[in-house]
N, CA, C and O atoms as a printed pandas DataFrame, in Angstrom:
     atom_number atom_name residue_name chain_id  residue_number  x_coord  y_coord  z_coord
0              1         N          UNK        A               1   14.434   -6.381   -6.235
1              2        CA          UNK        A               1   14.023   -5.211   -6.961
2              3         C          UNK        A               1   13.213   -4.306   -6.028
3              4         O          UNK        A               1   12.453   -4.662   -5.128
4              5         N          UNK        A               2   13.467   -3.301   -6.347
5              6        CA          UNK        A               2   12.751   -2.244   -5.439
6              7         C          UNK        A               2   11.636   -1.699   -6.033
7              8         O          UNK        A               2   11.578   -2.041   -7.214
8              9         N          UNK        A               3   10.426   -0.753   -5.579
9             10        CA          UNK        A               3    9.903   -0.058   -5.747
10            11         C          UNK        A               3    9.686    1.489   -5.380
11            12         O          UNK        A               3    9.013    1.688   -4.369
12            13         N          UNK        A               4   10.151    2.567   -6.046
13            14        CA          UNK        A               4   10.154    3.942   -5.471
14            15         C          UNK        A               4    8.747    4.697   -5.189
15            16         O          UNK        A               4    8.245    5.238   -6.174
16            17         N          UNK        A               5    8.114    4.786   -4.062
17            18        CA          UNK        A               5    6.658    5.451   -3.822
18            19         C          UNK        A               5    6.975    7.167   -3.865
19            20         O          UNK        A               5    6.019    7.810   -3.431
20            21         N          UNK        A               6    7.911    7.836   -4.222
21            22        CA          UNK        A               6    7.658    8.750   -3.807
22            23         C          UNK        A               6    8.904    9.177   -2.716
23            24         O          UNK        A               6    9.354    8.271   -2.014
24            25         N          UNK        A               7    9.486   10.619   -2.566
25            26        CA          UNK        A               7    9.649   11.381   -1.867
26            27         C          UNK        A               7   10.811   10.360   -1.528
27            28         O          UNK        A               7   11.152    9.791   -2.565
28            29         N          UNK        A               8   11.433    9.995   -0.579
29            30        CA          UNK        A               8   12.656    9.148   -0.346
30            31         C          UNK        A               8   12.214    7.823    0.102
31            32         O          UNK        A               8   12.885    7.268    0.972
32            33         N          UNK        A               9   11.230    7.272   -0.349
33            34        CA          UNK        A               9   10.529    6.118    0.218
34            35         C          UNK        A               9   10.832    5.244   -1.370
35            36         O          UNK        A               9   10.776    5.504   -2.572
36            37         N          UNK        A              10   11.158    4.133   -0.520
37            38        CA          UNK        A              10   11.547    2.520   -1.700
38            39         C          UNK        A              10   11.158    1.636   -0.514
39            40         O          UNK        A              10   11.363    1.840    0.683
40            41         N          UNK        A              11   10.462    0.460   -1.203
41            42        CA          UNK        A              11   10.037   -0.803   -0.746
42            43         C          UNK        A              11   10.526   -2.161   -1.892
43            44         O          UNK        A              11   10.758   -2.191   -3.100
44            45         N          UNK        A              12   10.531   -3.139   -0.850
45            46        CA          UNK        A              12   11.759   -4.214   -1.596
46            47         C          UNK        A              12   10.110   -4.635   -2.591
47            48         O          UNK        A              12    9.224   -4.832   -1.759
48            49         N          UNK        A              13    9.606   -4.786   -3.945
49            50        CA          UNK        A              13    8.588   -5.848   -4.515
50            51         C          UNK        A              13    8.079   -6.554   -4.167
51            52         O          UNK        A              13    6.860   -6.682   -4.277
52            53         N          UNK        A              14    9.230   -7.657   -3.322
53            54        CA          UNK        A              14    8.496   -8.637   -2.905
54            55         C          UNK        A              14    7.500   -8.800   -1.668
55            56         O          UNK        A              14    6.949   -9.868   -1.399
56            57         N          UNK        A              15    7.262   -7.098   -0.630
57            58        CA          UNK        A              15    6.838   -7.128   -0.085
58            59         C          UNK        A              15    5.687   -6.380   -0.307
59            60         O          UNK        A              15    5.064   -6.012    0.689
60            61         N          UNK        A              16    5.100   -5.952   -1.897
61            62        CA          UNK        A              16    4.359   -5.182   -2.067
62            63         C          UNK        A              16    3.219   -6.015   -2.225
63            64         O          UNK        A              16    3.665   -6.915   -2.938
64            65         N          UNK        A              17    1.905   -6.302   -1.982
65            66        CA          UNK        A              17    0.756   -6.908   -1.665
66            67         C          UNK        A              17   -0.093   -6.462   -2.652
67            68         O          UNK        A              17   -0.610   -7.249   -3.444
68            69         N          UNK        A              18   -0.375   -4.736   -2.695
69            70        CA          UNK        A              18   -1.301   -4.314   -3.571
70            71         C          UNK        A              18   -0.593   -2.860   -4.061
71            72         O          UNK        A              18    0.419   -2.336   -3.595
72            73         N          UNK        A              19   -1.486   -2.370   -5.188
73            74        CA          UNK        A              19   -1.205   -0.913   -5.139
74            75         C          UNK        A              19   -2.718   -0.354   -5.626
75            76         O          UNK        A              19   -3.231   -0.811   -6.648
76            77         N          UNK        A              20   -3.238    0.439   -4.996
77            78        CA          UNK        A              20   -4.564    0.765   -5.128
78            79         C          UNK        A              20   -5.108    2.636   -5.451
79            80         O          UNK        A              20   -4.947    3.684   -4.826
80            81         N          UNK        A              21   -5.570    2.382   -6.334
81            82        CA          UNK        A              21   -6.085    3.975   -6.382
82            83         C          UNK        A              21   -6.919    4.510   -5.596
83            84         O          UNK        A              21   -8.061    4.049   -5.600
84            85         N          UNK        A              22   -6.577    5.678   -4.660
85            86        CA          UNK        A              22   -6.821    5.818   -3.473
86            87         C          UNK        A              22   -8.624    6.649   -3.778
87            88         O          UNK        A              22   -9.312    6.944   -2.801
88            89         N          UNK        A              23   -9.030    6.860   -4.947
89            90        CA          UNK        A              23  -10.130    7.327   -4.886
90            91         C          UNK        A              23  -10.868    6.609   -5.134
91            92         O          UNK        A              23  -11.991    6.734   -4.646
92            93         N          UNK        A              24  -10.501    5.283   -6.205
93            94        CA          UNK        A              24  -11.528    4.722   -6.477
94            95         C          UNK        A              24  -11.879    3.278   -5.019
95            96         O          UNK        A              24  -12.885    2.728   -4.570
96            97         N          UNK        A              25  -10.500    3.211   -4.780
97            98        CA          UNK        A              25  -10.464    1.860   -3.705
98            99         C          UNK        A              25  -10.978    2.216   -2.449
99           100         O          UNK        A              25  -11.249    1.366   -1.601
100          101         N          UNK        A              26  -11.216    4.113   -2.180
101          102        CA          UNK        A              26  -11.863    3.827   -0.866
102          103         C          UNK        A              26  -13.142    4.480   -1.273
103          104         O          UNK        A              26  -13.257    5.561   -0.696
104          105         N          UNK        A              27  -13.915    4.268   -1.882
105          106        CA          UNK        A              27  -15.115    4.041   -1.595
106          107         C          UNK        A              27  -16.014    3.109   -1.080
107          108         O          UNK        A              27  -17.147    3.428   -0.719
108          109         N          UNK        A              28  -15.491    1.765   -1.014
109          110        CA          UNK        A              28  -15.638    0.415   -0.291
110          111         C          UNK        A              28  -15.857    0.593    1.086
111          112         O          UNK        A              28  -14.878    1.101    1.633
112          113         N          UNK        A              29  -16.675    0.384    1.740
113          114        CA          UNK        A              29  -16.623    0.969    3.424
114          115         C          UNK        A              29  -15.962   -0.171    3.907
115          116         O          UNK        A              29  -15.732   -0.159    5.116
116          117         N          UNK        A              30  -15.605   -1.131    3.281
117          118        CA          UNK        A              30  -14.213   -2.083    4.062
118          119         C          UNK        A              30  -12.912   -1.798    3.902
119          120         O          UNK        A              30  -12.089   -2.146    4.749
120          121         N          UNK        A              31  -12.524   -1.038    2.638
121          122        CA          UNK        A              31  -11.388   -0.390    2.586
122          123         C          UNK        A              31  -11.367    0.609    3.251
123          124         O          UNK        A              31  -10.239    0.751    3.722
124          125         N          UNK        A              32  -12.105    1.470    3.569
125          126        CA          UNK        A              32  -12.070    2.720    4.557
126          127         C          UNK        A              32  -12.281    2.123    6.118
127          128         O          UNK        A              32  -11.874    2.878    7.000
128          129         N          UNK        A              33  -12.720    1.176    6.439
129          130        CA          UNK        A              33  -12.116    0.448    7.801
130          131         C          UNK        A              33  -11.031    0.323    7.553
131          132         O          UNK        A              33  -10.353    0.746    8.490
132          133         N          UNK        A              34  -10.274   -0.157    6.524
133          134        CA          UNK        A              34   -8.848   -1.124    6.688
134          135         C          UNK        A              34   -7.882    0.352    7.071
135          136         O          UNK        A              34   -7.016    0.544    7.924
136          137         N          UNK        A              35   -8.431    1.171    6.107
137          138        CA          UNK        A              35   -7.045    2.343    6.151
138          139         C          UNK        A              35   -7.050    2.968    7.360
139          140         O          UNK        A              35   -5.994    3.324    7.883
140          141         N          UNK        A              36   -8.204    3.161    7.909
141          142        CA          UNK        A              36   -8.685    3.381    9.463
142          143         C          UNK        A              36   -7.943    3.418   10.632
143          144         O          UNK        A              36   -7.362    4.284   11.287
144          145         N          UNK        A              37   -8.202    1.796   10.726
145          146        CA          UNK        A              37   -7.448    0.265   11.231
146          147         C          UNK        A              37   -6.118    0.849   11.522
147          148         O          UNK        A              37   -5.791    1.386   12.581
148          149         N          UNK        A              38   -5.232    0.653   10.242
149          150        CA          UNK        A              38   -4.255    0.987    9.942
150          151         C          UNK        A              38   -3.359    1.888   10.560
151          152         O          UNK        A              38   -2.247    1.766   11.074
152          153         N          UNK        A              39   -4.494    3.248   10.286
153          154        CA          UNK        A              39   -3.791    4.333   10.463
154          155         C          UNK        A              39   -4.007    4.661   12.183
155          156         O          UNK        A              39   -3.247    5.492   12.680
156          157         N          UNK        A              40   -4.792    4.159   12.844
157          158        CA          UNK        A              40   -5.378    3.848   13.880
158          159         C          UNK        A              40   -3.690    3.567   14.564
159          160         O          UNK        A              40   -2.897    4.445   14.905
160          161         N          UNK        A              41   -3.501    2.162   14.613
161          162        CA          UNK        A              41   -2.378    1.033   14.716
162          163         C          UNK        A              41   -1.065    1.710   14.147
163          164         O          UNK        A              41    0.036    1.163   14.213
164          165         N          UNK        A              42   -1.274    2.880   13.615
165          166        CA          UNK        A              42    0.310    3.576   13.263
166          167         C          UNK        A              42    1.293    3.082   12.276
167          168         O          UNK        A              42    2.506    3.235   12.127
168          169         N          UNK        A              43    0.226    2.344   11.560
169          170        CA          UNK        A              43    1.133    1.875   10.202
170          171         C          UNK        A              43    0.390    2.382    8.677
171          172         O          UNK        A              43    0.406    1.642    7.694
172          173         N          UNK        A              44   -0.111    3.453    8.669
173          174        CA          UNK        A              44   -0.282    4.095    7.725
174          175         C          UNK        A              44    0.851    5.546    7.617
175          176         O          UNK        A              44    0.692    6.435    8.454
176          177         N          UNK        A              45    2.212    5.730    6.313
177          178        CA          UNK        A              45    2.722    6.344    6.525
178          179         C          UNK        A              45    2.584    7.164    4.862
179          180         O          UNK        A              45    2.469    6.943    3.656
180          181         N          UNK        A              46    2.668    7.963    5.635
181          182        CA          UNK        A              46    2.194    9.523    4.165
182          183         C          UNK        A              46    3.379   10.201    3.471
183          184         O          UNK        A              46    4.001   11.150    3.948
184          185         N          UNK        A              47    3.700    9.435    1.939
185          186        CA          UNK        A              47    5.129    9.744    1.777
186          187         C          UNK        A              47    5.102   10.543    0.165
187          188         O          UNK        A              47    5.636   10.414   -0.936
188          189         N          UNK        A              48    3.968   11.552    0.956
189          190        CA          UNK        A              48    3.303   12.153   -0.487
190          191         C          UNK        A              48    3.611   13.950    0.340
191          192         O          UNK        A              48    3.475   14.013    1.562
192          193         N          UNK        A              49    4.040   15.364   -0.515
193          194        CA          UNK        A              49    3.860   16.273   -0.106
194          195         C          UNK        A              49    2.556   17.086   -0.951
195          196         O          UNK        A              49    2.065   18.168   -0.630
196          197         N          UNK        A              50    2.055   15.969   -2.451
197          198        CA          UNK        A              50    1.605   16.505   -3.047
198          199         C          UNK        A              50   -0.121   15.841   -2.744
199          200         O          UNK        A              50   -0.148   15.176   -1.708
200          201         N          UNK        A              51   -1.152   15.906   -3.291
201          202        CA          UNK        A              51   -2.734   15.019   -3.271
202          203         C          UNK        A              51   -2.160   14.091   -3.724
203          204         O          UNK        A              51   -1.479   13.975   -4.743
204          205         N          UNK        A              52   -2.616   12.962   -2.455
205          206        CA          UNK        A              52   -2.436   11.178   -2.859
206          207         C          UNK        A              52   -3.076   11.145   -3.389
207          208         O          UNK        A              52   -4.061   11.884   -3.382
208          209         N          UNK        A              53   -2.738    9.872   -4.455
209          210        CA          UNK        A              53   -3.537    9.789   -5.595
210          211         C          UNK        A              53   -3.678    7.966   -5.464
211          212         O          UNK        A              53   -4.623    7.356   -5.965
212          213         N          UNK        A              54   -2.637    7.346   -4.761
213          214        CA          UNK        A              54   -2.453    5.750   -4.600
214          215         C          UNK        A              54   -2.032    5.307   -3.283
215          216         O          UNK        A              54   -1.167    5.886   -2.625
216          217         N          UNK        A              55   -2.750    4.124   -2.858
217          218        CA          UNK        A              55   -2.227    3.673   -1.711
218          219         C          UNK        A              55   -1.336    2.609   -1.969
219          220         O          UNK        A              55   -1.462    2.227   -3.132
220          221         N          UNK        A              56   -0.111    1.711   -1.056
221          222        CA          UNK        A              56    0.522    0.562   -1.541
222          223         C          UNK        A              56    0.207   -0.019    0.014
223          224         O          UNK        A              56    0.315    0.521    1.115
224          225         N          UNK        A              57   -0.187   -1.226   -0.356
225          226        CA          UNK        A              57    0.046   -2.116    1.199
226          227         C          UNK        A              57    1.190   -3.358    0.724
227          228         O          UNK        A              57    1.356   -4.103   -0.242
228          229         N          UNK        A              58    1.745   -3.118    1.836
229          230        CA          UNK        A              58    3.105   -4.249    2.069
230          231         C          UNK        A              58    2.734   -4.633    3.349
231          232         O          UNK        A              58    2.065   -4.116    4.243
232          233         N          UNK        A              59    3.401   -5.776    3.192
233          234        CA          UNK        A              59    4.442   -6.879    4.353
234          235         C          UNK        A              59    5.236   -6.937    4.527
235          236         O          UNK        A              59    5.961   -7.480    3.694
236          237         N          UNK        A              60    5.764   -6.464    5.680
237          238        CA          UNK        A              60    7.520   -5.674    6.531
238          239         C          UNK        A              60    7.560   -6.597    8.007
239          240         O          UNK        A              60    6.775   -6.575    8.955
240          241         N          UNK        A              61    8.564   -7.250    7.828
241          242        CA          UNK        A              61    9.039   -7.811    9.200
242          243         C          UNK        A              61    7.480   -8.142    9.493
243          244         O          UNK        A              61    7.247   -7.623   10.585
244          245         N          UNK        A              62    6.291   -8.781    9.002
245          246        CA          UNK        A              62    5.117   -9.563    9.048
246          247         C          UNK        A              62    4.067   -8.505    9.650
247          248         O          UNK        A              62    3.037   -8.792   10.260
248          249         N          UNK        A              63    4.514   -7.315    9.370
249          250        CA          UNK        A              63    3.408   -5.997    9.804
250          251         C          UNK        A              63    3.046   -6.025    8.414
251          252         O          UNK        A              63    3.830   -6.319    7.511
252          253         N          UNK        A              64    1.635   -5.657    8.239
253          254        CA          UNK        A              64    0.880   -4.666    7.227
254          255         C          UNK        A              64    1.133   -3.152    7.852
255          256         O          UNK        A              64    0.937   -2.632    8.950
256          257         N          UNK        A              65    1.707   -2.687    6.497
257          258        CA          UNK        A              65    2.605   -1.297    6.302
258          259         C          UNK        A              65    1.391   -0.935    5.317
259          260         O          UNK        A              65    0.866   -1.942    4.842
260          261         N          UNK        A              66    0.883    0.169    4.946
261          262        CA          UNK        A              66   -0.071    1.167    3.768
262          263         C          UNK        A              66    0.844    2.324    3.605
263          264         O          UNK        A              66    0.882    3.133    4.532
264          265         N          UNK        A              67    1.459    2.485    2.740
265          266        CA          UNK        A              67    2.025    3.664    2.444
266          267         C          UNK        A              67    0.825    4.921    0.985
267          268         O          UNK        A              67    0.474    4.673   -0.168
268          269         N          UNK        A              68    0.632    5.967    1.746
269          270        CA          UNK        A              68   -0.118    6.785    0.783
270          271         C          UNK        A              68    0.970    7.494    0.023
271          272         O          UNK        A              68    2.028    7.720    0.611
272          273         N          UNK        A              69    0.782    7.933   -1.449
273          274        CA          UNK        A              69    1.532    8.022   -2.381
274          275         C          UNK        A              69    0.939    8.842   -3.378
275          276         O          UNK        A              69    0.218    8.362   -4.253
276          277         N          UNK        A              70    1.199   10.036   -3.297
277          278        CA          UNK        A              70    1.184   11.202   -5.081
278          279         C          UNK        A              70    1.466   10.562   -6.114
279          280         O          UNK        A              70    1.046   11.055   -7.161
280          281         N          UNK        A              71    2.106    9.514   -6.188
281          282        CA          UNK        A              71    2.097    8.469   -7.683
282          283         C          UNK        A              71    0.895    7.984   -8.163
283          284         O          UNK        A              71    0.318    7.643   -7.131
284          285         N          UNK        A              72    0.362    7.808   -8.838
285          286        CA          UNK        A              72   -0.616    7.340   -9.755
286          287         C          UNK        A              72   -0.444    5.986   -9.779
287          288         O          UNK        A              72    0.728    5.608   -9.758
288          289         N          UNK        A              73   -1.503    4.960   -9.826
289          290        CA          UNK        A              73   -1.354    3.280   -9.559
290          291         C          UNK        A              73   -0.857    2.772  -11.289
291          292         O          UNK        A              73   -0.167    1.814  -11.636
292          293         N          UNK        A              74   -1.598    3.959  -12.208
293          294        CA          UNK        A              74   -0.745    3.388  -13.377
294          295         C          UNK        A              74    1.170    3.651  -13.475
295          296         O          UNK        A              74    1.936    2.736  -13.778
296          297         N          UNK        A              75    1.490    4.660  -13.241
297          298        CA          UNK        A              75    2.766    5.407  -12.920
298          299         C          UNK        A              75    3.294    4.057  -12.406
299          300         O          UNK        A              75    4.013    3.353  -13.115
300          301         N          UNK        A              76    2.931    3.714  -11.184
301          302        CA          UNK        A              76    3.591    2.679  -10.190
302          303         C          UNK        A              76    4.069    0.929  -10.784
303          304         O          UNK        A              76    5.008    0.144  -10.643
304          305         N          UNK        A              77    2.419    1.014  -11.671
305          306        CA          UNK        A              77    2.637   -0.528  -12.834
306          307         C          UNK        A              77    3.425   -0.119  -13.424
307          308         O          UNK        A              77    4.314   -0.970  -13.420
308          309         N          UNK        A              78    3.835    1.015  -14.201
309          310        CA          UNK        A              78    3.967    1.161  -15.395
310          311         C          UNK        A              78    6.323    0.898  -15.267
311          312         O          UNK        A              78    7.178    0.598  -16.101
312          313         N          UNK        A              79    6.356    1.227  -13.830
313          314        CA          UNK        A              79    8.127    0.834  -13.316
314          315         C          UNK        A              79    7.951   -0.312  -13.420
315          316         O          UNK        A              79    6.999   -1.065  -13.216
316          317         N          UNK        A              80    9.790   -0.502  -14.042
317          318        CA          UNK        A              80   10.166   -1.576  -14.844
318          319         C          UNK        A              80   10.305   -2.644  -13.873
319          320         O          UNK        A              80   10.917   -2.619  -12.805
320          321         N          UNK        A              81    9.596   -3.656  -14.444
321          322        CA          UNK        A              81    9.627   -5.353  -13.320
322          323         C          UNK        A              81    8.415   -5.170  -12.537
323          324         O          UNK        A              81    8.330   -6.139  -11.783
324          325         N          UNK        A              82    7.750   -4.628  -12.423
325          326        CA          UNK        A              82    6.747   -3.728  -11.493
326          327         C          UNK        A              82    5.513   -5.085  -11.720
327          328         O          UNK        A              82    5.300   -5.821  -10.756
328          329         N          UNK        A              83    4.863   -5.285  -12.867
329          330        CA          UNK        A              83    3.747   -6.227  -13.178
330          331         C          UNK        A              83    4.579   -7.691  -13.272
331          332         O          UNK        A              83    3.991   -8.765  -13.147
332          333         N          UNK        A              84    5.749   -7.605  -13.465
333          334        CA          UNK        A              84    6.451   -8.743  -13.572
334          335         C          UNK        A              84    6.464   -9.352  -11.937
335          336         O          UNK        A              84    6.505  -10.569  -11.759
336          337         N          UNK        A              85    6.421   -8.280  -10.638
337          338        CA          UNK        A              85    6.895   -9.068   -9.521
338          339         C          UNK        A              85    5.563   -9.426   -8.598
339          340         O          UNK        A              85    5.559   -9.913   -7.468
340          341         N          UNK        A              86    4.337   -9.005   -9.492
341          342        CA          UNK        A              86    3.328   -9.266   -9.125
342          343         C          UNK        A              86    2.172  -10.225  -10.072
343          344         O          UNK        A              86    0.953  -10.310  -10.221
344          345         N          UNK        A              87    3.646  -10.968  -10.669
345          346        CA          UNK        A              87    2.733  -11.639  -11.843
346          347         C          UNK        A              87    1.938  -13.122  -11.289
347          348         O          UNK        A              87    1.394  -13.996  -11.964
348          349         N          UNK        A              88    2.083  -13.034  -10.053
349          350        CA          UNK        A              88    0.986  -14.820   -9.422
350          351         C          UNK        A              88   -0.016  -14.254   -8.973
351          352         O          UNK        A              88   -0.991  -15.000   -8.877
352          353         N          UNK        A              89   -0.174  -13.144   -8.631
353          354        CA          UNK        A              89   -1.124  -12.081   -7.554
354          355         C          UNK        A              89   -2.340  -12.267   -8.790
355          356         O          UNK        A              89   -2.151  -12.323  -10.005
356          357         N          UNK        A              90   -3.596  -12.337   -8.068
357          358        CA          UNK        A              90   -4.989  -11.761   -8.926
358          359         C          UNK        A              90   -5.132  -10.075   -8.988
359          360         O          UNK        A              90   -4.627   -9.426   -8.072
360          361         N          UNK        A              91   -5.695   -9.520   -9.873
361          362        CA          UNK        A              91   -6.029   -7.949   -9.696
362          363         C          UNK        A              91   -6.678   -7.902   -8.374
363          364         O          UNK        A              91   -7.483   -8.624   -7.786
364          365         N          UNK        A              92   -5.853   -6.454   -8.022
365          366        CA          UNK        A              92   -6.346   -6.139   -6.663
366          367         C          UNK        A              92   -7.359   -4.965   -6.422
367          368         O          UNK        A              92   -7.658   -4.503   -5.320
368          369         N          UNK        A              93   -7.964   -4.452   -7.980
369          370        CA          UNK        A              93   -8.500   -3.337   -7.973
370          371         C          UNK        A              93   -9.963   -4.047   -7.182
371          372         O          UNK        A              93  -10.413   -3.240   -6.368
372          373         N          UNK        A              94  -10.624   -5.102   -7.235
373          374        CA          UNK        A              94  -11.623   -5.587   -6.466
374          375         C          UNK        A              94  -11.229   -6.573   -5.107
375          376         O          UNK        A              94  -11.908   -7.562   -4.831
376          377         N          UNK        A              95  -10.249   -6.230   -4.450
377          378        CA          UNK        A              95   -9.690   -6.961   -3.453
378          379         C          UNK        A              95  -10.648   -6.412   -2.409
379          380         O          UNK        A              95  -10.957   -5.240   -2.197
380          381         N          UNK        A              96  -11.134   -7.772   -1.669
381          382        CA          UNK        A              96  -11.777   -7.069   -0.279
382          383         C          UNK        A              96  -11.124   -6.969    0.977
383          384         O          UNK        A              96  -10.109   -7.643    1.152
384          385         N          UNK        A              97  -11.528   -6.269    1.832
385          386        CA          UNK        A              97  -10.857   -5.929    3.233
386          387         C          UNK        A              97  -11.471   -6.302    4.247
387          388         O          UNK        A              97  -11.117   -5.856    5.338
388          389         N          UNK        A              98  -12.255   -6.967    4.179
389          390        CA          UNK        A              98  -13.206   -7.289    4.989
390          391         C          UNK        A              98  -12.737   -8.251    5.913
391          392         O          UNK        A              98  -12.948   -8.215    7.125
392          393         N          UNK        A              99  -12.048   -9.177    5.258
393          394        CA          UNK        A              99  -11.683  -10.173    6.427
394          395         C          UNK        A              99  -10.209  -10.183    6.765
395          396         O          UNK        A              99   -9.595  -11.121    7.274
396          397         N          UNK        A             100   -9.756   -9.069    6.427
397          398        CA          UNK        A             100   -8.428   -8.660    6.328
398          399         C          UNK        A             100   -8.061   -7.742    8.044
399          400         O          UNK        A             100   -8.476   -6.593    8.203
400          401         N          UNK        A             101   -7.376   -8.370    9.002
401          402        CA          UNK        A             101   -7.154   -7.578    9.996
402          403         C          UNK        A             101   -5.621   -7.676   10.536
403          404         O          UNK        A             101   -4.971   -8.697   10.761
404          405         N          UNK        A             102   -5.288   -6.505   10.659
405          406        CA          UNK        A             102   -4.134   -6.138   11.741
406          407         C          UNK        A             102   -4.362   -6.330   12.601
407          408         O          UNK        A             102   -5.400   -6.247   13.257
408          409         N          UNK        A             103   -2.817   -6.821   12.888
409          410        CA          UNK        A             103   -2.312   -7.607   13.993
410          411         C          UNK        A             103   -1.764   -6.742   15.100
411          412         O          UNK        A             103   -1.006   -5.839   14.747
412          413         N          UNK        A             104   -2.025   -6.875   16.367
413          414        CA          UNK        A             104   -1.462   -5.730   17.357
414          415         C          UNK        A             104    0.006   -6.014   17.332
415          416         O          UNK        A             104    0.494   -7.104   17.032
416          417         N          UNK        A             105    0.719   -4.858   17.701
417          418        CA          UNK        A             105    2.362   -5.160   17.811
418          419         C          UNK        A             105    3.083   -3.869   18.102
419          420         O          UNK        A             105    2.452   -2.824   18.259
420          421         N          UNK        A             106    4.140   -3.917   18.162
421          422        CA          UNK        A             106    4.798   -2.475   18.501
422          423         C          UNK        A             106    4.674   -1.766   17.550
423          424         O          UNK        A             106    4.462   -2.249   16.438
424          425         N          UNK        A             107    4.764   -0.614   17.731
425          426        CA          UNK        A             107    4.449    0.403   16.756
426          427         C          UNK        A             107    6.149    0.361   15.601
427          428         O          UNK        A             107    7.326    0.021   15.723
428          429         N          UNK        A             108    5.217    0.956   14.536
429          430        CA          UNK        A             108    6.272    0.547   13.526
430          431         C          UNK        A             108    7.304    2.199   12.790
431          432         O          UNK        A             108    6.804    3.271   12.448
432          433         N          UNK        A             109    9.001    1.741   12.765
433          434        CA          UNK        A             109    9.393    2.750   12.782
434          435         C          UNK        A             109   10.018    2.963   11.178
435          436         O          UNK        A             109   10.256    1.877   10.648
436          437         N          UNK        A             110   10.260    3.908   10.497
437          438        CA          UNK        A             110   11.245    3.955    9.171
438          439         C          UNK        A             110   12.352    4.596   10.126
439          440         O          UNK        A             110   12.450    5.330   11.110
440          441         N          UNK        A             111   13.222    3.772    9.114
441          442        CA          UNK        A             111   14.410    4.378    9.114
442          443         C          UNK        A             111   15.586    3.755   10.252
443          444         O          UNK        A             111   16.708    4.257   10.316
């Protein structure tokens, strides 16, 4: 099952980790390292033309991928199978980042 973020961007479910509301989740100064990090390392990709409103982090070929997203984190639950393919996962609205680090590697490409 897929997930559509937006704009021509789909990710397979099973590689979706979190989906986070990008205003309330970075106020955390460990989430604002992580997206940092991230975007630092070239795997933060912006598949929004409109104000992000949600971030999604996945696992792709064993990279942490963050895709930013004009979808809304309810919008995103609310697609069908969506809470179903994340039904072993704990809520991620208090997930920490703290001990959470990217891994160096080649830079990562779509498409």
């Amino acid at each position: 099952m897929y997930l559509h973020l937006g704009q021509d961007t789909v990710v397979r479910m099973e590689d979706v980790l979190g989906v986070f509301d990008l205003e309330n989740a970075s106020i955390s100064p460990h989430t604002r390292s992580f997206l940092k990090n991230a975007e630092k390392e070239g795997r933060v990709f912006n598949v929004s033309y409109e104000m992000p409103r949600s971030f999604i982090v996945c696992i792709e070929n064993g990279e942490t991928i963050v895709y930013i997203s004009q979808i809304s984190t309810a919008t995103l639950r609310k697609r069908e199978g969506f809470m179903d393919g994340l039904s072993g996962l704990e809520s991620m609205e208090n997930m920490n980042f703290e001990d959470t680090q990217l891994e160096e590697s080649e830079e990562y490409h779509i498409g």
